[in-house]
PDB file as gemmi writes it, atoms N, CA and C in Angstrom:
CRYST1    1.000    1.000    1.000  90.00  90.00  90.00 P 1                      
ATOM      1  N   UNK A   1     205.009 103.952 160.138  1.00  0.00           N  
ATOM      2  CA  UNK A   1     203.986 103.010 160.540  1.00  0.00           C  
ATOM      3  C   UNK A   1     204.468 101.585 160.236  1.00  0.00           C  
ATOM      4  N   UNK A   2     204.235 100.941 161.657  1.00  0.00           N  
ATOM      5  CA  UNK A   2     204.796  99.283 161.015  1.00  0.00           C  
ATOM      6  C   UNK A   2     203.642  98.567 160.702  1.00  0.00           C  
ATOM      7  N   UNK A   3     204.044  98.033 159.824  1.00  0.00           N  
ATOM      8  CA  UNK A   3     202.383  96.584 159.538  1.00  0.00           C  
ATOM      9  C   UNK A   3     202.964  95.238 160.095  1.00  0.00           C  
ATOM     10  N   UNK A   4     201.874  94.834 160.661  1.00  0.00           N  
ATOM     11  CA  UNK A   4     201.966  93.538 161.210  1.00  0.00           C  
ATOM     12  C   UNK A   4     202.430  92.683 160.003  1.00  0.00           C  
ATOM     13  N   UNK A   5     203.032  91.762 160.892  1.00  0.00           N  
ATOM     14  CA  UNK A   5     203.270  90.171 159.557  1.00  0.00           C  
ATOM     15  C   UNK A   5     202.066  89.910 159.731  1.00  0.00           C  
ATOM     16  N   UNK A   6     201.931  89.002 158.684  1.00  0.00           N  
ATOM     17  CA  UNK A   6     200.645  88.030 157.613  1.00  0.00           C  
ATOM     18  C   UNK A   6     200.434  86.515 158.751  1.00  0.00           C  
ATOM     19  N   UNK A   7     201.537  86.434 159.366  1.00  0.00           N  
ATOM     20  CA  UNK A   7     200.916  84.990 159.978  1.00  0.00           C  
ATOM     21  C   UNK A   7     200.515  86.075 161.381  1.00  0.00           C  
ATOM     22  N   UNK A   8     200.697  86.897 161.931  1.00  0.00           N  
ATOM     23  CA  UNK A   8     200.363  87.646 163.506  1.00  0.00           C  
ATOM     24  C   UNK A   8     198.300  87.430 162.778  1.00  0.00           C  
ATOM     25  N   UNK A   9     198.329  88.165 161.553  1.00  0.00           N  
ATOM     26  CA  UNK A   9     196.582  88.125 161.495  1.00  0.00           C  
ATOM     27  C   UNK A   9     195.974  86.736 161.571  1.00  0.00           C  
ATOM     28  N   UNK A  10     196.825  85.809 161.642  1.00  0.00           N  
ATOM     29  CA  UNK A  10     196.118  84.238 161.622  1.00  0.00           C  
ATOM     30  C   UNK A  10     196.036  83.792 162.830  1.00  0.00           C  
ATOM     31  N   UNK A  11     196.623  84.739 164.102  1.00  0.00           N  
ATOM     32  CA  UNK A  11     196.308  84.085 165.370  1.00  0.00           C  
ATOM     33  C   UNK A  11     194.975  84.870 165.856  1.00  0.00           C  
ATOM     34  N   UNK A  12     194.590  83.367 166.791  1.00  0.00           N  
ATOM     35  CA  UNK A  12     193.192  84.171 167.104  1.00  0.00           C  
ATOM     36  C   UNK A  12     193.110  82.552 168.694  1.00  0.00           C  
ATOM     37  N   UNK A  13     192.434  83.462 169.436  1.00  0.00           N  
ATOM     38  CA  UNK A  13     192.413  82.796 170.731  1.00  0.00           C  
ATOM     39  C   UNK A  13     191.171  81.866 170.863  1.00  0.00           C  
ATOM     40  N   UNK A  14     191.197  80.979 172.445  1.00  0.00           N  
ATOM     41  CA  UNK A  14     190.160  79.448 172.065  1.00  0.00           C  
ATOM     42  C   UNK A  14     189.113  80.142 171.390  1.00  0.00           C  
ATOM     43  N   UNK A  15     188.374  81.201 172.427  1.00  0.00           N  
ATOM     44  CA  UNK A  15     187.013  81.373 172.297  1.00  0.00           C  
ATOM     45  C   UNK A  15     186.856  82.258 170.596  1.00  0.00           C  
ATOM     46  N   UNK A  16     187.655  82.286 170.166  1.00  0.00           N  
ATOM     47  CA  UNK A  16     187.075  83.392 168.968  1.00  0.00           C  
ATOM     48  C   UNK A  16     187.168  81.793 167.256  1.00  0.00           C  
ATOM     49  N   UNK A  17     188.018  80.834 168.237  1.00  0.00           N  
ATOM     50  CA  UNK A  17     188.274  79.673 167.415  1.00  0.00           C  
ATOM     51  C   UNK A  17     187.422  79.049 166.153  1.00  0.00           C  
ATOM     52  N   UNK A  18     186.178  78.818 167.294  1.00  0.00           N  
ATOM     53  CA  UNK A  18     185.236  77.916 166.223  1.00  0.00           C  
ATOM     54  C   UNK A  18     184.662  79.362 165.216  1.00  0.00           C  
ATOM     55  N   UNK A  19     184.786  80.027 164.963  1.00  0.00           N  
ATOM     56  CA  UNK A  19     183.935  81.082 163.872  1.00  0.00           C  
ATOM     57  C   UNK A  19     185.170  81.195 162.930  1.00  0.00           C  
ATOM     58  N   UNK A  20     186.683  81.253 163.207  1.00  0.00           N  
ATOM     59  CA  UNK A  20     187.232  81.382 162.558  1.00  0.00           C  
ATOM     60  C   UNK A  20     187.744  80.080 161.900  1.00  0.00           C  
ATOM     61  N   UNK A  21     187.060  79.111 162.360  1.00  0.00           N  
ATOM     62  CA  UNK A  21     187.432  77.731 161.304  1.00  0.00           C  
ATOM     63  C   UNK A  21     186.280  77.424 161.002  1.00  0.00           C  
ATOM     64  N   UNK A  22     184.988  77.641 161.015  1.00  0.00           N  
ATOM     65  CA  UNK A  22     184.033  77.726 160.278  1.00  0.00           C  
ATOM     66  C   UNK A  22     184.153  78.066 158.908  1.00  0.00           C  
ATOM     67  N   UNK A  23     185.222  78.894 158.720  1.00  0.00           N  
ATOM     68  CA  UNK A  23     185.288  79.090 157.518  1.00  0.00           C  
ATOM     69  C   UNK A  23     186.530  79.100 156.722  1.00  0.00           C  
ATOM     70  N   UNK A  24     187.398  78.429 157.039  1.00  0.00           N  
ATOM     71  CA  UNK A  24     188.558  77.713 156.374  1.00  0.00           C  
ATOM     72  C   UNK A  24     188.170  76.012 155.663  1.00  0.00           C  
ATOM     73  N   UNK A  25     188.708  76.297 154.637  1.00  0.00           N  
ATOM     74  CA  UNK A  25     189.237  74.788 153.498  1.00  0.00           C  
ATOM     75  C   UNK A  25     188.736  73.966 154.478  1.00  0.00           C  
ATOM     76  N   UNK A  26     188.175  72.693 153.882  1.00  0.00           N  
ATOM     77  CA  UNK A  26     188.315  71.355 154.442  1.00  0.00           C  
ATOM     78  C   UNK A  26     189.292  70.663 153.287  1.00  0.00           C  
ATOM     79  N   UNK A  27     190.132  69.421 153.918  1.00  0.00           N  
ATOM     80  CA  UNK A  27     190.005  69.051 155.434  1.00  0.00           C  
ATOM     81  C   UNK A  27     191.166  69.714 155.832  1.00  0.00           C  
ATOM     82  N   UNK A  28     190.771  70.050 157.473  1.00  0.00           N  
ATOM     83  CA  UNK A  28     191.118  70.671 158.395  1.00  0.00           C  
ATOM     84  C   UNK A  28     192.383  69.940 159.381  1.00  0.00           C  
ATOM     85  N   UNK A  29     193.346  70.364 159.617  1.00  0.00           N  
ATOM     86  CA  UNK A  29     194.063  69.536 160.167  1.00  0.00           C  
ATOM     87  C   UNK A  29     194.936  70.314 161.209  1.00  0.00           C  
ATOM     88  N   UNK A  30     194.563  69.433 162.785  1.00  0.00           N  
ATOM     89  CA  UNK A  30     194.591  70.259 163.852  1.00  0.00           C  
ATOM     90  C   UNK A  30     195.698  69.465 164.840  1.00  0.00           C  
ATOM     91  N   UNK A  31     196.927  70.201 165.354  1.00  0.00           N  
ATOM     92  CA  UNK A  31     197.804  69.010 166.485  1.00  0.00           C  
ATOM     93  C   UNK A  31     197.450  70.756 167.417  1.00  0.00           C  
ATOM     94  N   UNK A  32     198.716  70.262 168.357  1.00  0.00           N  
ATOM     95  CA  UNK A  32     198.757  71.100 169.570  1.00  0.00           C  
ATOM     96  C   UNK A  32     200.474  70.782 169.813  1.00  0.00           C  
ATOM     97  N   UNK A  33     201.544  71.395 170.539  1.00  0.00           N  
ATOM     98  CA  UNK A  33     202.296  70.856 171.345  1.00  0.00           C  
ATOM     99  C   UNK A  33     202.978  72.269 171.896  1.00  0.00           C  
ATOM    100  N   UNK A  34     203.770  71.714 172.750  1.00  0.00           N  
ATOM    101  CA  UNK A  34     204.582  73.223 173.300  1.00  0.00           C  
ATOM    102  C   UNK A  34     205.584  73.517 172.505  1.00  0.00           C  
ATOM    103  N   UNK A  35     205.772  74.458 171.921  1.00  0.00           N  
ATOM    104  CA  UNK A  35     206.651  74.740 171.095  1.00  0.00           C  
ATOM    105  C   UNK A  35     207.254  75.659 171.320  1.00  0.00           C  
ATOM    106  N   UNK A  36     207.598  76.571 172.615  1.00  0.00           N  
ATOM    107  CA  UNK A  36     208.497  77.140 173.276  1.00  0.00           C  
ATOM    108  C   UNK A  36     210.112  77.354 172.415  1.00  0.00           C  
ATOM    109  N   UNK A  37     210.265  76.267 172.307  1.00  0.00           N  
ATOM    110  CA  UNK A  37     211.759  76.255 171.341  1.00  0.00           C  
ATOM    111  C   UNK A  37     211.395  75.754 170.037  1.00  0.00           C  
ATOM    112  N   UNK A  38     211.576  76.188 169.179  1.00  0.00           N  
ATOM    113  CA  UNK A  38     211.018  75.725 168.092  1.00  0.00           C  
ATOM    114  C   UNK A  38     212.514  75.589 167.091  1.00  0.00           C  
ATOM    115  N   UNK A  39     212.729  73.897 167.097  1.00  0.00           N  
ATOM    116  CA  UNK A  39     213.490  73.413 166.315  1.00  0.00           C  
ATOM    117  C   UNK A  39     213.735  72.656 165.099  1.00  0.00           C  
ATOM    118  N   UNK A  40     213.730  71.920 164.135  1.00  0.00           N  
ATOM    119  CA  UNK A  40     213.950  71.216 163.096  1.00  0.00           C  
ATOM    120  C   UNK A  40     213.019  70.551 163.234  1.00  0.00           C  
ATOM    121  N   UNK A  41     213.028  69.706 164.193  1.00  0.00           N  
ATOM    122  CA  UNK A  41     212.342  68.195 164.571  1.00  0.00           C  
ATOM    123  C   UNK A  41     210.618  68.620 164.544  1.00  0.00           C  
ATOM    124  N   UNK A  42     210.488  70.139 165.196  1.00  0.00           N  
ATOM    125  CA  UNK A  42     209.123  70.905 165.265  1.00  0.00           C  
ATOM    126  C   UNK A  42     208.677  71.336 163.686  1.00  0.00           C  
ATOM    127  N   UNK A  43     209.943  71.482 163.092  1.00  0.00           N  
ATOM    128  CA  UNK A  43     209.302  72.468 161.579  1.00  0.00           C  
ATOM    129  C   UNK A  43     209.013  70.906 160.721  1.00  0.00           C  
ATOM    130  N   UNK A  44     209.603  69.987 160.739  1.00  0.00           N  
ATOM    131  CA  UNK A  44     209.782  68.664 160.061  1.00  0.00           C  
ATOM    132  C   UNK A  44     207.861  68.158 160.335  1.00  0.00           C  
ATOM    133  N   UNK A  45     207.592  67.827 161.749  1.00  0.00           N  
ATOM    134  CA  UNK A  45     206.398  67.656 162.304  1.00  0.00           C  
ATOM    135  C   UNK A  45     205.113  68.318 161.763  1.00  0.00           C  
ATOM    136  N   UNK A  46     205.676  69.739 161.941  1.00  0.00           N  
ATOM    137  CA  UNK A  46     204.222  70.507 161.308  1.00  0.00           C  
ATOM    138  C   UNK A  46     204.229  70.340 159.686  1.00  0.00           C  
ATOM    139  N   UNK A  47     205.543  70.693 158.950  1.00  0.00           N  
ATOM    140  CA  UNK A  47     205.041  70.448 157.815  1.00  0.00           C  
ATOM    141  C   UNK A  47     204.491  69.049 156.883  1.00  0.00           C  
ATOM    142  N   UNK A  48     204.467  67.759 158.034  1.00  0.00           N  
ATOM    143  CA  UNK A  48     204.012  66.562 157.824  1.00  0.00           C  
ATOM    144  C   UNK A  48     203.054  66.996 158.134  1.00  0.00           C  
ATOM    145  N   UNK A  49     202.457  67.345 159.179  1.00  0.00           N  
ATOM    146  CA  UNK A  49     200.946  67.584 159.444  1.00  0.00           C  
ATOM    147  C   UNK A  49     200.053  68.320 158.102  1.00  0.00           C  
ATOM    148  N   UNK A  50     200.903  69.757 158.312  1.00  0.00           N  
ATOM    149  CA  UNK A  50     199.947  70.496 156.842  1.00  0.00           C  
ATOM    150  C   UNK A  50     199.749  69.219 155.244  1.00  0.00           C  
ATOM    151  N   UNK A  51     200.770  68.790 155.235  1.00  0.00           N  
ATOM    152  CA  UNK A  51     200.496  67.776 153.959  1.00  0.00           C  
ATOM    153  C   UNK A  51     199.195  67.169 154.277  1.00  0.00           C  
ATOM    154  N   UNK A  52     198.804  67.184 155.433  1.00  0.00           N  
ATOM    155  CA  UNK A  52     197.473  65.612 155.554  1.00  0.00           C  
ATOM    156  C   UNK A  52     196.041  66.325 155.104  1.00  0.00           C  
ATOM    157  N   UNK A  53     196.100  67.969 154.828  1.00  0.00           N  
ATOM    158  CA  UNK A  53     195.457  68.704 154.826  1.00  0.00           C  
ATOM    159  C   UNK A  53     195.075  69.895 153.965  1.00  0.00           C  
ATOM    160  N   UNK A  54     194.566  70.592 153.262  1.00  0.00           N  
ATOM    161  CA  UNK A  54     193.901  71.994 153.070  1.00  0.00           C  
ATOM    162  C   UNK A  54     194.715  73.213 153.897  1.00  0.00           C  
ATOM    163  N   UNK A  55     194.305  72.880 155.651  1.00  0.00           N  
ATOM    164  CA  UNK A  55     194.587  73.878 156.169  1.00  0.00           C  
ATOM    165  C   UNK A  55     195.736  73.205 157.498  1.00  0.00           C  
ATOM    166  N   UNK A  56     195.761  74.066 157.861  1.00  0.00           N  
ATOM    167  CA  UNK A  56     196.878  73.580 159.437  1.00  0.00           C  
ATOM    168  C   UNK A  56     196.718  74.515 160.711  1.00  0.00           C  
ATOM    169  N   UNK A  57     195.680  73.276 161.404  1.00  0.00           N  
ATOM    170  CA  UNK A  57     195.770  74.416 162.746  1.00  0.00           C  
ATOM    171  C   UNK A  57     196.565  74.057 164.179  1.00  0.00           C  
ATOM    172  N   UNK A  58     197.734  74.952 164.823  1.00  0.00           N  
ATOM    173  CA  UNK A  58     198.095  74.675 165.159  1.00  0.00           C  
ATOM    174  C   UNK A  58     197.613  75.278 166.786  1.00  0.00           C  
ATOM    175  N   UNK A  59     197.652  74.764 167.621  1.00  0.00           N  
ATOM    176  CA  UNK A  59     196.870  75.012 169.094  1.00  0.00           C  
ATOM    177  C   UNK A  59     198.721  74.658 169.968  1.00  0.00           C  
ATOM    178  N   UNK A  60     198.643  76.266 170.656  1.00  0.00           N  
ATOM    179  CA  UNK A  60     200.218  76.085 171.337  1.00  0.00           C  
ATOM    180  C   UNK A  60     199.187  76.211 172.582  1.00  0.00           C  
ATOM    181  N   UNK A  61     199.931  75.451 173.564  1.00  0.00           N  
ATOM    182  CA  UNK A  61     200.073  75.055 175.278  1.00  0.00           C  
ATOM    183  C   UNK A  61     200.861  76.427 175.771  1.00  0.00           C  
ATOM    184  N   UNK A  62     199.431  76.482 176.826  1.00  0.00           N  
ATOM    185  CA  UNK A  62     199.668  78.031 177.584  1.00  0.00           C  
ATOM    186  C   UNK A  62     201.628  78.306 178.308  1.00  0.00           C  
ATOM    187  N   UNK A  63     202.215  78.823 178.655  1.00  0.00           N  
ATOM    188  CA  UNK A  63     203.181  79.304 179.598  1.00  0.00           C  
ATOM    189  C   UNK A  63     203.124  78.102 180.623  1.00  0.00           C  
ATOM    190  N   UNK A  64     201.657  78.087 181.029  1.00  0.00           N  
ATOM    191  CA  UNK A  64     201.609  77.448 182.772  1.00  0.00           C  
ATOM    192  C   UNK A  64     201.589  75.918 182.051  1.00  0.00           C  
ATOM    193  N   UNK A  65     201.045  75.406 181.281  1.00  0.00           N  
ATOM    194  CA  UNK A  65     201.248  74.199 180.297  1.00  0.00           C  
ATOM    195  C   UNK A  65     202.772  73.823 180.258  1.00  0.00           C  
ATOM    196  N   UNK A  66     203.033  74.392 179.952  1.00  0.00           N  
ATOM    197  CA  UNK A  66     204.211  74.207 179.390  1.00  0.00           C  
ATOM    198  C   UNK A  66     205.185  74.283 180.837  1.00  0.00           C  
ATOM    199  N   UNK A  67     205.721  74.665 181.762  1.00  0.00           N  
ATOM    200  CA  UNK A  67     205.470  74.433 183.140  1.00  0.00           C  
ATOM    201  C   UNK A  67     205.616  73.289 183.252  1.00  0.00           C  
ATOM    202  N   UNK A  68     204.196  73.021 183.739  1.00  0.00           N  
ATOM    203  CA  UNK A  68     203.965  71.976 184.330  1.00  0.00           C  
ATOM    204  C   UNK A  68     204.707  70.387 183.288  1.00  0.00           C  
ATOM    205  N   UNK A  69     204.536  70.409 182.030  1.00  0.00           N  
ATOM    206  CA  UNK A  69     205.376  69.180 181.401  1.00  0.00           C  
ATOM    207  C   UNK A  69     206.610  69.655 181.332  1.00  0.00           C  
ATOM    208  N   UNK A  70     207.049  70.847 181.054  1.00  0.00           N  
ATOM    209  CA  UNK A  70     208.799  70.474 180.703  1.00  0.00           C  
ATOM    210  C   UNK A  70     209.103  70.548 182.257  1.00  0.00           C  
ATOM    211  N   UNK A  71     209.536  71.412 182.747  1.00  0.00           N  
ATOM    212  CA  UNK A  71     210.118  72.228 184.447  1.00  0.00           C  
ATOM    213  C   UNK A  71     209.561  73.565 184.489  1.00  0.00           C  
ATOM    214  N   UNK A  72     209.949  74.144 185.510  1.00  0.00           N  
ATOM    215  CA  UNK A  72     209.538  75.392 186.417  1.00  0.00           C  
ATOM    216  C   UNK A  72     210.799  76.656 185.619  1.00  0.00           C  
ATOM    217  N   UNK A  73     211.684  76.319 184.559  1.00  0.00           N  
ATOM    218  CA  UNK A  73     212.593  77.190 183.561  1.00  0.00           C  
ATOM    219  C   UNK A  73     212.073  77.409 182.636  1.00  0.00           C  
ATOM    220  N   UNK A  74     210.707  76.253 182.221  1.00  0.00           N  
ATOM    221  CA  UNK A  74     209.987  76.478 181.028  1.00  0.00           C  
ATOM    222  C   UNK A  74     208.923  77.514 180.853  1.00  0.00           C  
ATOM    223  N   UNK A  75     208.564  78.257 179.503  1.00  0.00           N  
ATOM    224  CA  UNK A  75     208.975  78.448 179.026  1.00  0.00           C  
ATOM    225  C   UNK A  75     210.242  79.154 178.356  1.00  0.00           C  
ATOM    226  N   UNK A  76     211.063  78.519 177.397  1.00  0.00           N  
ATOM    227  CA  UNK A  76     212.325  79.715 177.018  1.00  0.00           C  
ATOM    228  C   UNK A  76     211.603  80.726 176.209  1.00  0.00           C  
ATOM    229  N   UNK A  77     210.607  80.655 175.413  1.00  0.00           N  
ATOM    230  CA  UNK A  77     210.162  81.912 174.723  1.00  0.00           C  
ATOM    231  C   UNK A  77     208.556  81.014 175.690  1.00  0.00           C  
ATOM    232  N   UNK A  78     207.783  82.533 175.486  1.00  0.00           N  
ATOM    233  CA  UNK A  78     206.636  82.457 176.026  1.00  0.00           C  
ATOM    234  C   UNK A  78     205.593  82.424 174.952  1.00  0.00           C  
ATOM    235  N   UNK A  79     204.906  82.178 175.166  1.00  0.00           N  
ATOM    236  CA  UNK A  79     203.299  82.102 174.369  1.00  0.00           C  
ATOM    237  C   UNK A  79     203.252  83.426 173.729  1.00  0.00           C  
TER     238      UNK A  79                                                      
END                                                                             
């Protein structure tokens, strides 16, 4: 039997969103970006963000998001 990793139980989609930060730490601290490739410059970013904060929520840009701003190759990993 495999067990999920510990961060897979922390994802949770828009609509199930607001109940599950209802009840996380304040203050709350929320970006978004496509993170398809996730490099230095991305891990450097978020862990400035979590400092401003308690918690860190991060909101990734759909497949078709991601599309439409990088090119029509994007995404290299998918959502």
């Amino acid at each position: 039997m495999t067990t999920q990793p510990s961060f897979e139980q922390k994802i949770c989609t828009r609509p199930d969103f607001a109940a599950r930060a209802a009840v996380l730490p304040r203050p709350l601290v929320f970006t978004n970006g496509c993170f398809d490739i996730l490099h230095a410059g991305h891990v450097r970013y978020l862990a400035a963000a979590r400092s401003e904060g308690d918690v860190l929520v991060v909101g990734l840009n759909s497949d078709e998001s991601v599309r439409a701003i990088k090119d029509e190759n994007r995404p290299i990993v998918g959502q």
